[in-house]
Legacy VTK file of the C-alpha trace (Angstrom):
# vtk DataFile Version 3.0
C-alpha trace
ASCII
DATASET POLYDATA
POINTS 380 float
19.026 -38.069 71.377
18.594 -34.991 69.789
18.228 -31.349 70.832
14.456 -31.382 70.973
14.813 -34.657 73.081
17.361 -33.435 75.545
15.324 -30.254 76.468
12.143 -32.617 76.677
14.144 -34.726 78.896
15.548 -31.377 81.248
11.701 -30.143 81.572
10.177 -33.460 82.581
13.045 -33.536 85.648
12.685 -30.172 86.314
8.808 -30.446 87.001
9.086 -33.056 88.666
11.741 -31.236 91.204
9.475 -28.655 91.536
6.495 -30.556 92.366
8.586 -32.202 94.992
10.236 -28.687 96.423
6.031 -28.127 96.613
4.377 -31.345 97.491
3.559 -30.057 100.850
1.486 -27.653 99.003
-0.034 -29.771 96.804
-1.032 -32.195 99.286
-2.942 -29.023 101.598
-5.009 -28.608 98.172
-5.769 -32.111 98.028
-7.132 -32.232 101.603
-9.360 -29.149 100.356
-10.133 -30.663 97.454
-11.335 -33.850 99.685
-12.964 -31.362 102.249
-14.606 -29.562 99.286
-16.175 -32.617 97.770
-17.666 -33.600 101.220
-19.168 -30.363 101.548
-20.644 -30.409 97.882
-21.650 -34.023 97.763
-23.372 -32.891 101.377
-25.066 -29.739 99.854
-26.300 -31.381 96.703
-28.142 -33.956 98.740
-30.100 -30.797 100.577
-30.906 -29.473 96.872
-32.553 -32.513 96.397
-35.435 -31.407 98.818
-35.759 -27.820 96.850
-32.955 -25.772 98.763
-31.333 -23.458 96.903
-27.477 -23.866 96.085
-26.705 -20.771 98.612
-28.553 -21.928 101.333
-27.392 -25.804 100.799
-23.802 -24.823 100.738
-23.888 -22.784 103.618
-26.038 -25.419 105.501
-23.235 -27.910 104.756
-20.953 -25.784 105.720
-22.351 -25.163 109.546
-22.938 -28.703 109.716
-19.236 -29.202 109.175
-18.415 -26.062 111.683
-20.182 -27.527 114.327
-19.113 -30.916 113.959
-15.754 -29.577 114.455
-16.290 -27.597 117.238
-18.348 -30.069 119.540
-15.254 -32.865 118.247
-13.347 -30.203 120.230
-15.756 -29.292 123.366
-16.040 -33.274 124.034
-12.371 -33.813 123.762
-10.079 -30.988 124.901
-12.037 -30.286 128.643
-11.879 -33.852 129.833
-8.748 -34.820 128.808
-7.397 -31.778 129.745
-8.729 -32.527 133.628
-8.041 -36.070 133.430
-4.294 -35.090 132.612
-3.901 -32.755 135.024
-4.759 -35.333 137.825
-2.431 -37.666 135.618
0.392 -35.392 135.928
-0.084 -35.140 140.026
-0.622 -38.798 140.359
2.839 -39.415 138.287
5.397 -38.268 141.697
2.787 -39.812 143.459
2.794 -43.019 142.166
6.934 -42.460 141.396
7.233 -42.016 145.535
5.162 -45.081 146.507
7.223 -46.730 144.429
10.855 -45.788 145.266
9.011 -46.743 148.921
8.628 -50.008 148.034
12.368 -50.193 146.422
13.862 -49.051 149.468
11.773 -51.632 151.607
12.931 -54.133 149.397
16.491 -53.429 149.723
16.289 -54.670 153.305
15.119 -57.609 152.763
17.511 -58.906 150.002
20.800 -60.229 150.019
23.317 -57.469 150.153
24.822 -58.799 146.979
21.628 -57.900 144.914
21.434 -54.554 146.260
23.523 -53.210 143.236
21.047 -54.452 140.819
17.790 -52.612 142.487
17.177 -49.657 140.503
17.199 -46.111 141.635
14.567 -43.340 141.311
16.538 -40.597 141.924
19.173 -41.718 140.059
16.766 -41.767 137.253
15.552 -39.180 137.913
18.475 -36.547 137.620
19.544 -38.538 134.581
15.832 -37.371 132.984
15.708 -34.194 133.912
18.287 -32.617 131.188
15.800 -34.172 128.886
13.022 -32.463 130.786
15.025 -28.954 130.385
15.895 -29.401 126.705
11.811 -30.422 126.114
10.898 -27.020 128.389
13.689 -24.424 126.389
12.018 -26.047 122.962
9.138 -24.735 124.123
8.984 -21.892 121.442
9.625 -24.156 118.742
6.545 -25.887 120.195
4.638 -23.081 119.860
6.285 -22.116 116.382
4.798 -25.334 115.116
1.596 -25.214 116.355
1.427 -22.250 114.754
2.363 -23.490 111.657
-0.350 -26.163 111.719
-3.096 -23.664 112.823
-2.364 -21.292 109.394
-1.986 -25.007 107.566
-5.495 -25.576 108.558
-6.623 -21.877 107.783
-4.851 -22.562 104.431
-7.009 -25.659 103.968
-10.263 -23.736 105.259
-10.032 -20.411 102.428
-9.337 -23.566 100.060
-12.184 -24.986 100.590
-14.499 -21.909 100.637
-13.063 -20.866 97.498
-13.364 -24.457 95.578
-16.483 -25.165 97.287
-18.079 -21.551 96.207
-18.264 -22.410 92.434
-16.822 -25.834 91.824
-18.023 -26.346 87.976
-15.462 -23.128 87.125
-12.434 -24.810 88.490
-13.066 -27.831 86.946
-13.189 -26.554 83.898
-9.739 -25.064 84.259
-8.227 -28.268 85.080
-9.834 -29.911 82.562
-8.300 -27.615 79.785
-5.103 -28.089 81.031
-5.269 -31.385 78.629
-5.685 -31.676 75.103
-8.527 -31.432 73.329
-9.161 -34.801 72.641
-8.695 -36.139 76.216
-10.817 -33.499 77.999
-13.881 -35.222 77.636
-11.815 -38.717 78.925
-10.629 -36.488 81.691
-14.079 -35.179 82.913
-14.980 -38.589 83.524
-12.094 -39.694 85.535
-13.318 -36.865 87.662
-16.661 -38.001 88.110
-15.104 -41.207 88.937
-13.008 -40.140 91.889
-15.642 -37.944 93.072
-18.017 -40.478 93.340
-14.886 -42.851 94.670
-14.458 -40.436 97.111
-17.481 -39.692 98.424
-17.786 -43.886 98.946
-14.709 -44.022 100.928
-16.466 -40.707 102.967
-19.343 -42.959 103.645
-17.716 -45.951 104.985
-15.083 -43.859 107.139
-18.403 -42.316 109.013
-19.675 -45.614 109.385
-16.665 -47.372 110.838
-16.157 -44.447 112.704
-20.097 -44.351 114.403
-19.785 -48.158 114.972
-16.119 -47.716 116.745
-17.203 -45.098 118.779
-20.376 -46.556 119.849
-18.521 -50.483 121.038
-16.032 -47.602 122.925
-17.953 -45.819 124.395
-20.658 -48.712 125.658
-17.388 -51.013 126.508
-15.660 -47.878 128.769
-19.017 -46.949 130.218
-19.168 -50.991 131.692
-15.622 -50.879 132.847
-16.323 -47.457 134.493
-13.567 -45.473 132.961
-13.761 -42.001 133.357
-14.085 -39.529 130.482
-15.882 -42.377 128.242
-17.726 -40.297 125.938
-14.273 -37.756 125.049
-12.304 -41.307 124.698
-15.232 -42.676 122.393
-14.845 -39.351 120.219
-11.234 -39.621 119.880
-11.149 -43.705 119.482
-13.698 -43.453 115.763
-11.817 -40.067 115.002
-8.235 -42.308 114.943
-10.164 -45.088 113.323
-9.667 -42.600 109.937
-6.239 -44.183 109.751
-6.319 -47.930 109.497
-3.804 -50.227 111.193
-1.933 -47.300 113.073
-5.426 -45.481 114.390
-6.358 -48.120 116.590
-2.770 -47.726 118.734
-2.655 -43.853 118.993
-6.224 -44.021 120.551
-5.414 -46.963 123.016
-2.667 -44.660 124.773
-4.490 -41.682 126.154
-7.016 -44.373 127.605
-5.468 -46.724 129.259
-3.657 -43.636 130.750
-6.612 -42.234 131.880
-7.755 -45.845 132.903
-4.789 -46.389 134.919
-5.691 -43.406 137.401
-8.536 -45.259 139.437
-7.099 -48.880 138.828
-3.942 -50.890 137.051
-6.203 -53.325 136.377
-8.312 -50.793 134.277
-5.403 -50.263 131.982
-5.017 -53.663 131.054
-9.019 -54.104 130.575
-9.180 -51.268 128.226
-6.193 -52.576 126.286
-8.005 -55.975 125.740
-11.384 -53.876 125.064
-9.762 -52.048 122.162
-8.214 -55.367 120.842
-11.427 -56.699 120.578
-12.871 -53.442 118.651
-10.066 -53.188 116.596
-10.432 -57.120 115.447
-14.244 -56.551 114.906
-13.651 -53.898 113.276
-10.883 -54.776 110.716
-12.210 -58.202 110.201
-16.209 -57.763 110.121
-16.732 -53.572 109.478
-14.192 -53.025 106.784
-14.317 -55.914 104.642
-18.049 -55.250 104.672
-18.356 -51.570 104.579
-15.628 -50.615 102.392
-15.797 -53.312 100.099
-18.970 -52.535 99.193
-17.866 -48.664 98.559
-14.374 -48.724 97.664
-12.694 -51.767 96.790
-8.779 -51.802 98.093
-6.407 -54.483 99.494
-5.742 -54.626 102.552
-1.812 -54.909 102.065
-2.222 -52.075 99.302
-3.485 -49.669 101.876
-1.006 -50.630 104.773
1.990 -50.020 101.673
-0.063 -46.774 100.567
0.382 -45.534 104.184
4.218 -46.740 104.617
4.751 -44.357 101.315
2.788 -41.351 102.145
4.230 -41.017 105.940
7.246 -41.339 104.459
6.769 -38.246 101.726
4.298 -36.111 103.434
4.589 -36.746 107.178
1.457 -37.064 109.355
-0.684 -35.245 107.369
0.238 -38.214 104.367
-0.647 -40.444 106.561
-4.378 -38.892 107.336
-4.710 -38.744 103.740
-3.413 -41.950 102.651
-6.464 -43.326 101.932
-8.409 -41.193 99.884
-5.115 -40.479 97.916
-5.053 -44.047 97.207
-8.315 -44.155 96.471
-7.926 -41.399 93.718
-4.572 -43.274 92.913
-5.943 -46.604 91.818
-8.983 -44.935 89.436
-6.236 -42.981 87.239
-4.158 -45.788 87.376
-6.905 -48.014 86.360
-8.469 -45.497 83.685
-5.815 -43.862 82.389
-2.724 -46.084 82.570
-4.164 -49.660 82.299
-6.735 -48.700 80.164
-5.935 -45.928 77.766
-2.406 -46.909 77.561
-1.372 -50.811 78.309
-5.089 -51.891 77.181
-4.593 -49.921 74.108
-0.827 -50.648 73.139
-1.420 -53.966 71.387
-4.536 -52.976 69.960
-3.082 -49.762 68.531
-0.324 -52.144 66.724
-2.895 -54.361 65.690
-5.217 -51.822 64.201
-1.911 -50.646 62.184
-0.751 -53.850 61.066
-4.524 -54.761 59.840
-4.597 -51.268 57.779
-1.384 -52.048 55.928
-3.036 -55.542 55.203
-5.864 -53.766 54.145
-4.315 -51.023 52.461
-1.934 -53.597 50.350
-4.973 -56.208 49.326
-6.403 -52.937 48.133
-3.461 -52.031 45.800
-3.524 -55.910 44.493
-7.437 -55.452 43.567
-7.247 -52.250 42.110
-4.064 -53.162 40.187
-5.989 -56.483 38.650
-8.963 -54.900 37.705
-6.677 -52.040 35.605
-4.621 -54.448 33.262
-3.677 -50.729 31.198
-1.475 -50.613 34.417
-0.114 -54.152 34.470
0.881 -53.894 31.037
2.786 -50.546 31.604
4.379 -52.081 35.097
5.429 -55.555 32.971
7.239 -52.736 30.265
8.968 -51.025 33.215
10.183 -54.111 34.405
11.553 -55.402 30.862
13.394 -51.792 30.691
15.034 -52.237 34.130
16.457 -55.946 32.629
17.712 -54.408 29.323
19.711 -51.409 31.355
LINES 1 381
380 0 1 2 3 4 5 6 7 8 9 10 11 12 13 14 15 16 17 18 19 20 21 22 23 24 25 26 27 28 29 30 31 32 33 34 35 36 37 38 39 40 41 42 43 44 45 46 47 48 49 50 51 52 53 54 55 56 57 58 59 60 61 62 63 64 65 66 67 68 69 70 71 72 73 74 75 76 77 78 79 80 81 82 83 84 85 86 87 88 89 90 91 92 93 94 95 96 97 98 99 100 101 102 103 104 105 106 107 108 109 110 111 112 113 114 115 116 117 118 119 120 121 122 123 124 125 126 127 128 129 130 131 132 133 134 135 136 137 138 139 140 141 142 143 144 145 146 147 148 149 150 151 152 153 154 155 156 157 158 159 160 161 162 163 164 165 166 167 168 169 170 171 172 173 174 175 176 177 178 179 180 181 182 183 184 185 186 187 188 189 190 191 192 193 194 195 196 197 198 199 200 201 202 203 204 205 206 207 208 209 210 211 212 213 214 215 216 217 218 219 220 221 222 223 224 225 226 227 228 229 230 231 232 233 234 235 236 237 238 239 240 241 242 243 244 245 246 247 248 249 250 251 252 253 254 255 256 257 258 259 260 261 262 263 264 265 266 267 268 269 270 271 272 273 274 275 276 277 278 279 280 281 282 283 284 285 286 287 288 289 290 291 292 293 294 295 296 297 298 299 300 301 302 303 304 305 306 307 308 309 310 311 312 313 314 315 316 317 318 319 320 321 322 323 324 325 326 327 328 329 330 331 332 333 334 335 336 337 338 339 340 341 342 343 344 345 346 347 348 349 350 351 352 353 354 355 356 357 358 359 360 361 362 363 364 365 366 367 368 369 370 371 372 373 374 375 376 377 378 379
C-alpha cells in the first residue's frame, strides 16, 4: 500500500476507537433519538385534528411526563410496603425454621446430625457479605447518581431534537455526499416509520401483559396486583429476559401470605409469557416489524455485552434500525449493485468496441490508411 492508503487505513481504526472510547454516549443519543421520535410521531397525530405544532409537542410531551410519573406512584409505594414487611418476615421465617432444624435433630440418628445444616452458622458466614454490601453503600449512591444525570442527559436530548427535528436532520444528512443525501433521507423515513411500528406493538404487548397480570393476581389474591401488573408489561419491553426479572419481585411478594402463592404466580407468568411469545408477538410484531426470533435473542446477547443494561433495553429498536441500513444500504446499494455495476461496464466496452467496428467500415479512407500502416510496420 501506499502512503495515501496507509493514512486511510490509520483514520478508519482510529474512528472506530473513538466511537468505541464513546459508545456509551452514542447509545444515550440513540435512546433520545428513539424517545424523540415517539414524542413527534405522537404530536403529529394531534396536528392532524388542527393543533398547532407548539401546542401538539408540548401535549405529547405531558402525556409522556405523566405516564412516567403515575409508572412511578403505582410502583415505588407498594412495593416499597410490601418489602418492608418482606424484610421483617425474612428472621421470622429464618427462626421458625432453625426451630424446626433443631426439632429435627432429636429425632434423627446421631450419625446424621453432622449433615443438618446450621442457621447461625450461616449466618455469621453471610454477614461479612452483608458489611461489605452496607460500606458500598456510597458507591450505591454514586451510581444512582450517575443514572439519574444519564436520564437528565437523555431528557435535554430529547427536548432539544424534539424542538425542531427537520434542522437536525438536515445536518446529518449533509454529512454524506451529495449524491447519496437524497438515498439517505429515505433510509430515515424508513427507520422512523420502522420505529414507530416496533413503538406500537411494544404498547400493545405491554397493555395485553399487564391486563392477563393483573386479572390472573387479582384471582389468586396477591397483594399489590395492580403495581406488579405495571411492572410485569413494563419488563415485557425486553423479550426473553423481561418475563424473569418481573416474576421475582412477585412471587416474593406472593410468598408473604402463602408458599403456595409463590408457586401459583410462577405458573401464572409461565402461562403469560407462552401466550404471549407464541400468540401476541408473532401476531403483533410481525405485522409491524418483521424480525426473527433467534435474531433478536443474538441482537440482545451482543448489545448486553457492549452497552450493559441500557443495550439491552434498547436492543430492539437498535436492531430494528440495524436490519433497514443493512437491508438498504449494504444489500442493496452495494451487494445488489456489485454485479450489475460489472455488468453495465463490461456491456459499455461491448458497446463501445461494436461502435469502433461500424464507424471504421463505413469510413474505408480510414481502412485504407490503417492497411498502409500495417504494410509499413512489416517492411521495418
Amino acid at each position: 500500500m501506499n502512503l495515501g492508503q496507509w493514512i486511510g487505513l490509520i483514520a478508519i481504526l482510529l474512528s472506530l476507537y473513538i466511537l468505541w472510547q464513546i459508545r456509551e454516549v452514542l447509545l444515550l443519543m440513540f435512546a433520545a433519538v428513539v424517545l424523540a421520535t415517539t414524542l413527534n410521531r405522537l404530536a403529529k397525530r394531534f396536528q392532524r385534528f388542527g393543533i398547532k405544532r407548539g401546542f401538539a409537542v408540548l401535549l405529547a410531551v405531558a402525556i409522556f411526563l405523566a405516564g412516567v410519573v403515575g409508572f412511578f406512584w403505582l410502583i415505588v409505594p407498594p412495593f416499597a410496603q410490601q418489602f418492608q414487611e418482606l424484610t421483617n418476615q425474612v428472621p421470622k421465617g429464618f427462626g421458625r425454621f432453625n426451630s424446626w432444624l433443631d426439632a429435627l435433630r432429636t429425632r434423627i440418628p446421631d450419625q446424621l446430625v453432622p449433615y443438618i445444616p446450621d442457621i447461625n452458622g450461616l449466618i455469621q458466614q453471610i454477614q461479612p457479605f452483608v458489611n461489605r454490601l452496607l460500606g458500598n453503600s456510597f458507591a450505591f449512591v454514586s451510581g444512582s447518581l450517575e443514572v439519574v444525570l444519564k436520564i437528565l442527559l437523555v431528557l435535554v436530548l430529547t427536548g432539544m431534537l424534539l424542538a425542531d427535528p427537520i434542522a437536525y436532520r438536515k445536518v446529518f444528512v449533509r454529512l454524506f455526499p451529495s449524491f447519496y443525501r437524497r438515498r439517505v433521507d429515505g433510509i430515515l423515513d424508513q427507520c422512523e416509520v420502522s420505529l414507530e411500528g416496533w413503538i406500537t406493538g411494544a404498547f400493545i404487548a405491554i397493555c395485553v401483559v399487564g391486563l392477563m397480570s393483573f386479572v390472573g393476581l387479582l384471582i389468586l389474591g396477591v397483594k399489590a396486583a395492580l403495581a406488579l401488573a405495571v411492572l410485569a408489561g413494563f419488563f415485557n419491553l425486553i423479550p426473553n429476559l423481561g418475563p424473569t426479572m418481573s416474576v421475582i419481585p412477585a412471587m416474593a411478594i406472593a410468598f408473604l401470605d402463602e408458599p403456595w402463592k409463590a408457586i401459583a404466580v410462577l405458573i401464572l407468568y409461565f402461562i403469560i409469557q407462552q401466550i404471549e411469545s407464541n400468540f401476541i408477538t408473532p401476531v403483533v410484531m410481525a405485522h409491524q416489524v418483521s424480525l426473527l426470533p433467534a435474531v433478536t435473542l443474538i441482537a440482545q446477547l451482543l448489545f448486553v455485552t457492549f452497552f450493559g443494561f441500557l443495550g439491552l433495553f434498547l436492543a430492539l429498536p437498535l436492531t430494528v434500525v440495524a436490519k433497514i441500513c443493512l437491508q438498504e444500504v449494504l444489500i442493496k446499494d452495494v451487494l445488489d449493485e456489485w454485479g450489475n455495476n460489472q455488468r453495465k461496464e463490461t456491456e459499455l466496452v461491448i458497446v463501445s468496441e461494436s461502435t469502433d467496428d461500424n464507424w471504421t467500415s463505413e469510413n474505408p479512407d480510414i481502412n485504407q490508411e490503417q492497411s498502409i500502416d500495417d504494410d509499413i510496420l512489416k517492411q521495418e
